[in-house]
ZARODREN-399581 format. One record per residue (C-alpha): x, y, z. Coordinates in steps of 0.25 Angstrom, whole numbers, padded with zeros to 4 digits, always signed. Layout:
XYZ
...
END
This chain:
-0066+0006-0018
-0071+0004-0035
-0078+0013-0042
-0083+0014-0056
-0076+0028-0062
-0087+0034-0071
-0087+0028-0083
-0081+0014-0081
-0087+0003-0081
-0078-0005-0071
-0076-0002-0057
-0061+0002-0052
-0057+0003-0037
-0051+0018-0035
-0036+0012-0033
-0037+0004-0046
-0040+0019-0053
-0029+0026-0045
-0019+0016-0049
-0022+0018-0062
-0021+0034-0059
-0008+0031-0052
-0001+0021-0062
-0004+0031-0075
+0002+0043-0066
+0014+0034-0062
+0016+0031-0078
+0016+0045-0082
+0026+0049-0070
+0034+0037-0076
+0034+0042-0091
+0038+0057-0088
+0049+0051-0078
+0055+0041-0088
+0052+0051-0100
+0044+0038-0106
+0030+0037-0112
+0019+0036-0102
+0006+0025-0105
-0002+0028-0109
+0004+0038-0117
-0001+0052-0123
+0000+0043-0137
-0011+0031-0130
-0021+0043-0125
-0021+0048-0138
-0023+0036-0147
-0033+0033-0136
-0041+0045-0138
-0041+0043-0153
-0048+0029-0151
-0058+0035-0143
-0060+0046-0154
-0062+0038-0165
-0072+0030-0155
-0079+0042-0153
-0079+0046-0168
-0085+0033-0172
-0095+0033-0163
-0098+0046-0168
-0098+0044-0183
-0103+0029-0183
-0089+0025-0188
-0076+0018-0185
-0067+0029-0187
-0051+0024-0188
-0041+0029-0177
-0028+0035-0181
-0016+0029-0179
-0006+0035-0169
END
């Protein structure tokens, strides 16, 4: 069975999604077994959102507004 979850623009079958639940649950269970980093990592989300701040900053402002480092 596809679906389109709201939002996307592409449709996904309901497996393709849950394996894509699955296989970032598996890599978190794997991190905090091996005591190593999970991906993506706290550090990825965070420069993530950052991006996405600055976008909505700009958009805002009608500028480019630059995007820390780190």
């Amino acid at each position: 069975r596809y679906w389109r979850p709201e939002g996307f623009s592409r449709t996904v079958s309901r497996e393709d999604a849950l394996n894509f639940r699955l296989d970032q649950s598996y890599e978190f269970v794997r991190a905090v077994r091996d005591g190593s980093e999970a991906t993506p990592s706290f550090r990825d989300g965070l420069a993530c959102q950052r991006v996405l701040d600055a976008i909505l900053r700009s958009m805002d402002e009608s500028t480019v507004v630059k995007v820390a480092p780190g």
